[in-house]
ROBAPA-663016 format. One record per residue: residue in three letters; x, y, z of N, C-alpha, C in turn. Coordinates in pm, whole numbers. Layout:
ROBAPA-663016
ATOM resn     nu     nv     nw    cau    cav    caw     cu     cv     cw
ATOM  ALA      X      Y      Z      X      Y      Z      X      Y      Z
...
***
This chain:
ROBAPA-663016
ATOM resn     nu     nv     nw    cau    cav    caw     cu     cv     cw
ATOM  UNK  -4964  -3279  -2189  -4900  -3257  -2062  -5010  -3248  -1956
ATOM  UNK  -4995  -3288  -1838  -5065  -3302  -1729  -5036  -3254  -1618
ATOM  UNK  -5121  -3210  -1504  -5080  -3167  -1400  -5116  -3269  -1304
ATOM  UNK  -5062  -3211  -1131  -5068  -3300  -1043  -5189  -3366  -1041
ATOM  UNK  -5328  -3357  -1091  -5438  -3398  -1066  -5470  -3484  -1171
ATOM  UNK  -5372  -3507  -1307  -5358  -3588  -1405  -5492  -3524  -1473
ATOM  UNK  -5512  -3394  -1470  -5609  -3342  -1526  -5527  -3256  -1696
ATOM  UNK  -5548  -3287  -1827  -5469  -3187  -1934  -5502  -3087  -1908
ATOM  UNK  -5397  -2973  -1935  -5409  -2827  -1965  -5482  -2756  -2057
ATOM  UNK  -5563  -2708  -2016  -5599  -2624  -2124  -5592  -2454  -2107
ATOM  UNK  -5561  -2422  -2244  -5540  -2265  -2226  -5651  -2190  -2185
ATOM  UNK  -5667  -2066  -2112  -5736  -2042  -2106  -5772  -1889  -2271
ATOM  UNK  -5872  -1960  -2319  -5924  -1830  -2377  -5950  -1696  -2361
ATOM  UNK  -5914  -1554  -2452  -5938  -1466  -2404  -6023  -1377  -2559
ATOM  UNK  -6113  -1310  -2540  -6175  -1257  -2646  -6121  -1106  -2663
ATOM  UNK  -6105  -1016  -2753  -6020   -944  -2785  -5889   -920  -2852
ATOM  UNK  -5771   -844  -2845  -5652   -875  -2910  -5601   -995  -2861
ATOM  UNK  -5535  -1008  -2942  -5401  -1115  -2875  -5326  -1026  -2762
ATOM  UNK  -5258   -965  -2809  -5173   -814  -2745  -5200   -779  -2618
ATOM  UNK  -5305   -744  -2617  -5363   -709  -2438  -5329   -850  -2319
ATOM  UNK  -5257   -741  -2257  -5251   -870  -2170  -5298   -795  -2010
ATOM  UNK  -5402   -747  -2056  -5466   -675  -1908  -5617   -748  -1912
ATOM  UNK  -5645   -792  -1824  -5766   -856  -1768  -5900   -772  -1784
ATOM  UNK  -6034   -812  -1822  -6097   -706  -1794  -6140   -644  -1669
ATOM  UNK  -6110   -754  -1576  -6137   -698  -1432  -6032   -593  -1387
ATOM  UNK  -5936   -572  -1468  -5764   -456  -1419  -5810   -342  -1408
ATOM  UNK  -5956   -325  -1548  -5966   -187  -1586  -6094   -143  -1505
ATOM  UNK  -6046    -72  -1452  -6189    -23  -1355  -6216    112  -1420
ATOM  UNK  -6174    209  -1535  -6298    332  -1551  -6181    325  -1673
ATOM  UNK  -6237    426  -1786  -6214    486  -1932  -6042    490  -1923
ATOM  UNK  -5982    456  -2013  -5881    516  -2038  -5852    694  -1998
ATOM  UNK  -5774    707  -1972  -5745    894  -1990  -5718    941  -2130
ATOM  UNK  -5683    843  -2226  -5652    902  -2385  -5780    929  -2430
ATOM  UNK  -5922    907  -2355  -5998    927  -2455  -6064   1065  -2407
ATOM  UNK  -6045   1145  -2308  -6034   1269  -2303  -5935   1368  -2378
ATOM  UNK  -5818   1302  -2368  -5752   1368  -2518  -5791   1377  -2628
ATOM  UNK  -5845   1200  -2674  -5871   1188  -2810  -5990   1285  -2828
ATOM  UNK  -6121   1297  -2747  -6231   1373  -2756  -6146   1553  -2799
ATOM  UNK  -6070   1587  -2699  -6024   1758  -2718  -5977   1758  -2841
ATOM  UNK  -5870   1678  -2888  -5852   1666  -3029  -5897   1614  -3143
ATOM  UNK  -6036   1556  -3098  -6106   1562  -3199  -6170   1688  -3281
ATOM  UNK  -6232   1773  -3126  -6355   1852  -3118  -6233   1998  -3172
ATOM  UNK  -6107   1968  -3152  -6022   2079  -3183  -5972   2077  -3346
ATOM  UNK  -5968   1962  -3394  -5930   1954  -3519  -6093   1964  -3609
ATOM  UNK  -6173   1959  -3554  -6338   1959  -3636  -6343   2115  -3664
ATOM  UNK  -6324   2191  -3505  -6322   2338  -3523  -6206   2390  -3634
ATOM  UNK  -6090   2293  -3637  -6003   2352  -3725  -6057   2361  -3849
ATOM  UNK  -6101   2220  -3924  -6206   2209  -4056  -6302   2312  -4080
ATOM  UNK  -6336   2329  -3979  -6456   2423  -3999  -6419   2584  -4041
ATOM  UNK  -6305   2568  -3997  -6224   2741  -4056  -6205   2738  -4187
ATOM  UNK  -6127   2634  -4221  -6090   2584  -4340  -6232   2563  -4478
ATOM  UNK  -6335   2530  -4410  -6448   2590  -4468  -6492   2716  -4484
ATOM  UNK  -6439   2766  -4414  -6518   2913  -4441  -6471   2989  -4505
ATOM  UNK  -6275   2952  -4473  -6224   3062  -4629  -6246   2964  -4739
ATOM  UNK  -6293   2825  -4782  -6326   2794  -4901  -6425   2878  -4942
ATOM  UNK  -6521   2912  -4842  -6723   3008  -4866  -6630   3077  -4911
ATOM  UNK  -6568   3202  -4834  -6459   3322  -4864  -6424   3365  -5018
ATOM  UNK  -6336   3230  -5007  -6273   3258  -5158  -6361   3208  -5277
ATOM  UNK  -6489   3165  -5232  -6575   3131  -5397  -6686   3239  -5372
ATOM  UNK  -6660   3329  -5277  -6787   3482  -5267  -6715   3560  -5312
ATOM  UNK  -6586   3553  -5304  -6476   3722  -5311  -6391   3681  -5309
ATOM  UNK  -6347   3616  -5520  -6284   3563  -5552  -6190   3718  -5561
ATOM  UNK  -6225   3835  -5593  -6123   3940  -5600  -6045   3974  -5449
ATOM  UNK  -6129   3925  -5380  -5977   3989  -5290  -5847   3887  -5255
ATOM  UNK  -5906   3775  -5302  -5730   3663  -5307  -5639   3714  -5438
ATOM  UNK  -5658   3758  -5517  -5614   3801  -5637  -5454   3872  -5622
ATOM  UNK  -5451   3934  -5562  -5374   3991  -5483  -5250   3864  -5449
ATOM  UNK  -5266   3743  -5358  -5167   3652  -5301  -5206   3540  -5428
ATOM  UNK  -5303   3524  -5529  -5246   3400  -5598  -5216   3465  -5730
ATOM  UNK  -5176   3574  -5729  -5054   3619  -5853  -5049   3598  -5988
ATOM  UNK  -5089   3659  -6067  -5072   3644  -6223  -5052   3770  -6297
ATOM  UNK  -5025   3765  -6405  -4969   3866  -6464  -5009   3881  -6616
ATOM  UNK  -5065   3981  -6677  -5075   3969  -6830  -5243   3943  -6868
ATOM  UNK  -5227   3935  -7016  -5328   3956  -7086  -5446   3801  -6983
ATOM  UNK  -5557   3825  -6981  -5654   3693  -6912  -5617   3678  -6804
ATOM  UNK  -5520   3747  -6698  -5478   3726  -6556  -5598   3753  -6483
ATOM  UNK  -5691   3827  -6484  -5801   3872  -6385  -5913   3724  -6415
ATOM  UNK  -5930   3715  -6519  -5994   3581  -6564  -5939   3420  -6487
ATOM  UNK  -5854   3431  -6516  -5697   3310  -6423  -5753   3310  -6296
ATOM  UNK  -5732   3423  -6276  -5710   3432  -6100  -5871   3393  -6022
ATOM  UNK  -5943   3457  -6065  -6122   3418  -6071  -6136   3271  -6067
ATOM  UNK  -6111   3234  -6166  -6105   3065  -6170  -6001   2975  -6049
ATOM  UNK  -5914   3052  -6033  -5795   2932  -5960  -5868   3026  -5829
ATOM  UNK  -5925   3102  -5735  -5992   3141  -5664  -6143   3021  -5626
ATOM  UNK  -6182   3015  -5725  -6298   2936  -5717  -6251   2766  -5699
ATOM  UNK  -6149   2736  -5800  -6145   2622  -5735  -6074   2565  -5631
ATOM  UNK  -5954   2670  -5629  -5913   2635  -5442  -6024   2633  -5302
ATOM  UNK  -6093   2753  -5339  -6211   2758  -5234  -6293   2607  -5255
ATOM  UNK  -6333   2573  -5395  -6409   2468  -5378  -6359   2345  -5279
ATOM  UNK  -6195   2315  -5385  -6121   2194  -5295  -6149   2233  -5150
ATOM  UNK  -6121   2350  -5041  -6143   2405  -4943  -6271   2344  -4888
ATOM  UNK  -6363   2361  -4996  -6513   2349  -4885  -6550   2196  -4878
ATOM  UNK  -6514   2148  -4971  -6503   1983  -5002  -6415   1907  -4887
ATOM  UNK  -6339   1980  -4834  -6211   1901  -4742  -6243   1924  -4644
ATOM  UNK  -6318   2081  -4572  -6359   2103  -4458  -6476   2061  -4441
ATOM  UNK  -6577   2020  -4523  -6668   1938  -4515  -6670   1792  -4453
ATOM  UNK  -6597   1723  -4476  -6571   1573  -4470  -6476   1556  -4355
ATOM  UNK  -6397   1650  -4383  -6312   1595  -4252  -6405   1670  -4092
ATOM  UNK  -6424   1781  -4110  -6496   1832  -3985  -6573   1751  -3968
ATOM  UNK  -6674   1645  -4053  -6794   1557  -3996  -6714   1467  -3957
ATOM  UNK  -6595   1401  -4004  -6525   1321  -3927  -6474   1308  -3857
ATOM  UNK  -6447   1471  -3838  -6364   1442  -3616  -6512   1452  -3522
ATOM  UNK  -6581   1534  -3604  -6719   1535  -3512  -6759   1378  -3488
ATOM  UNK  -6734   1306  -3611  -6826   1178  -3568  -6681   1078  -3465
ATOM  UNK  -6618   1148  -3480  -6513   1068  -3431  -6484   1076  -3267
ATOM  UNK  -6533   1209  -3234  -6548   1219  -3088  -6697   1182  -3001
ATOM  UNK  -6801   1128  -3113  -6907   1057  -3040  -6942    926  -3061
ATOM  UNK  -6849    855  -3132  -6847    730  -3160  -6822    632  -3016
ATOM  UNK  -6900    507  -3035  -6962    421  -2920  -6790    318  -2890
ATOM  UNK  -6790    270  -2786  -6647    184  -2780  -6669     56  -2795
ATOM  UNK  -6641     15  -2930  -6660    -71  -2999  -6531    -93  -3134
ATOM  UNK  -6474   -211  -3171  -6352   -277  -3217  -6340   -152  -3331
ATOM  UNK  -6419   -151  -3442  -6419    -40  -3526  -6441     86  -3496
ATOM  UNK  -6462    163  -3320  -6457    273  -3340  -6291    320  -3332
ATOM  UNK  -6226    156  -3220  -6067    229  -3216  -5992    209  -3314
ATOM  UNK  -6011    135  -3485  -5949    162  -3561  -5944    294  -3615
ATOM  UNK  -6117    370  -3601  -6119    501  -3688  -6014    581  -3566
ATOM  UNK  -6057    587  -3460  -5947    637  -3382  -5828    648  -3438
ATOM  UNK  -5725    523  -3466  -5613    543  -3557  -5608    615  -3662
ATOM  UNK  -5707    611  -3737  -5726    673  -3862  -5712    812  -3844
ATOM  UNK  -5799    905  -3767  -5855    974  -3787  -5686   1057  -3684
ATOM  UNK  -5646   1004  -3565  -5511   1015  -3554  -5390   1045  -3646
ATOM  UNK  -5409    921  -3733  -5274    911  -3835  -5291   1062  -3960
ATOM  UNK  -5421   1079  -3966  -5438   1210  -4089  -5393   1300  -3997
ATOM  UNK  -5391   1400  -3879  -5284   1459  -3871  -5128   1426  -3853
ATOM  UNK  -5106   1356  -3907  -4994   1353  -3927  -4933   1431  -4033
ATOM  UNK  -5017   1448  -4146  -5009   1462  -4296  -4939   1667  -4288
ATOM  UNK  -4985   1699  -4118  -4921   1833  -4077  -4842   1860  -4016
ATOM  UNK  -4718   1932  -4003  -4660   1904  -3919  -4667   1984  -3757
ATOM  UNK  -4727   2073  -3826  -4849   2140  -3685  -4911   2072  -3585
ATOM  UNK  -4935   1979  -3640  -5037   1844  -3558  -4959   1741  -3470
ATOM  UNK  -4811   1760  -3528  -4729   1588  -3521  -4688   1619  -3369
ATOM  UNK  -4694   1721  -3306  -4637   1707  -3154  -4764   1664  -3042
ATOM  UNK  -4893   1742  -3096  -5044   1659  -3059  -5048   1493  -3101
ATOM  UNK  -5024   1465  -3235  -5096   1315  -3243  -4983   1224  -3220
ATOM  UNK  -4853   1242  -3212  -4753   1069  -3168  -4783   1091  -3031
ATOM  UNK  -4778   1165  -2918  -4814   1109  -2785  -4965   1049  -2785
ATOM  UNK  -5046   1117  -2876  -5200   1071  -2870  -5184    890  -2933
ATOM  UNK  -5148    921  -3041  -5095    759  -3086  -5058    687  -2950
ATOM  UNK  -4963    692  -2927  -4876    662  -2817  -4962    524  -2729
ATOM  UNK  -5043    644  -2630  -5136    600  -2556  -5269    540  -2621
ATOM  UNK  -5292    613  -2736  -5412    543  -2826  -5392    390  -2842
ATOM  UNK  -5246    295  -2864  -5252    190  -2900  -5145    109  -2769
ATOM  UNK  -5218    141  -2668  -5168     77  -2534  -5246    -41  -2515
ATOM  UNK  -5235   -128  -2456  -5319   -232  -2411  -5446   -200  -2352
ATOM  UNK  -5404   -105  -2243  -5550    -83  -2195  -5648      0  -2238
ATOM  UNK  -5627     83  -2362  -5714    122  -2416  -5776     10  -2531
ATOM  UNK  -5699    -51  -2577  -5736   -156  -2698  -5818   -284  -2648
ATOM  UNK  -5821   -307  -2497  -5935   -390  -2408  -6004   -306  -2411
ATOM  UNK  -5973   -176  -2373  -6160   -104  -2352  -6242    -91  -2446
ATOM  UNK  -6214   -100  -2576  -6285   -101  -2706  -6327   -227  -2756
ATOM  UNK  -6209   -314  -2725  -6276   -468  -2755  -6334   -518  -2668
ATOM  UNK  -6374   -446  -2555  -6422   -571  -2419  -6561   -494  -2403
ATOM  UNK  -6571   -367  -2476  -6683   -319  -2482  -6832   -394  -2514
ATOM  UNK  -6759   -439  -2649  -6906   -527  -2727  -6971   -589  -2659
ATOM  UNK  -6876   -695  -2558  -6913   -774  -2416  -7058   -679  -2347
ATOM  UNK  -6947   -585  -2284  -7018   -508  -2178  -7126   -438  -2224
ATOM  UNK  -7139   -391  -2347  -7256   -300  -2415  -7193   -162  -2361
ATOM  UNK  -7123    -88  -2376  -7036     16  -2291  -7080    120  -2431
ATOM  UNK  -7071    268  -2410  -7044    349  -2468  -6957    413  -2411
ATOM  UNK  -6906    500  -2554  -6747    604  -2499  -6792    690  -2416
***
């Protein structure tokens, strides 16, 4: 097909999603989700980090959980010692990994793979339901057009978050 100048059409190319249909010239400064995403990062890292400490807690002074994880009978003080130690462990293992991951998740550069971990690191609170009224509006705006250019149009620009 041709236009008045009998010149063919050609599409014009765009680098990034398909999806975005915002220009990079539209976006003149940061999204606003990524001041959210940062508070809820730096808020769910501090959360991990609690969650570490009663793991320390309960593998220093396995007797005072004894009391709420309940047993009864001959080897119960023995039981309880053990299921003390390894809840705390699972505990320090989970607040470990995930706290380095909202930490790394709120200084990560804007670049195609930092806004997938974004999703990621989004979608695991979900797994609470404590969390779920914080992360679907964060979702929400997390997978808008104009945040999903600012991460892919980054590489272009050399941009950090």
């Amino acid at each position: 097909m041709a236009n008045e100048d009998n010149r063919p059409y050609i599409p014009v190319q765009r680098s990034g999603p398909s999806d975005a249909r915002l220009e990079l010239n539209d976006i003149q400064a940061k999204p606003s989700v990524l001041i959210w995403y940062k508070a809820y990062c730096v808020a769910m890292a501090l959360m991990y980090g609690l969650v570490l400490l009663l793991g320390v807690v309960m593998l220093m002074a396995p007797a005072f959980f004894k009391d709420y994880l309940g047993s009864a009978g001959k080897g119960a003080e023995e039981l309880d010692q053990v299921a003390s130690q390894v809840i705390g462990g699972v505990y320090v293992i989970m607040g470990v990994l995930l706290a380095l991951l909202y930490v790394a998740g709120a200084f990560l550069p804007a670049r195609p793979w930092a806004w997938i971990v974004g999703i990621v690191l989004i979608a695991l609170s979900f797994t609470s339901c404590c969390c779920i009224p914080v992360s679907i509006p964060l979702l929400i705006y997390w997978i808008k057009p104009a945040t999903k250019v600012y991460f892919y149009s980054a590489e272009e620009a050399g941009r950090t978050v």
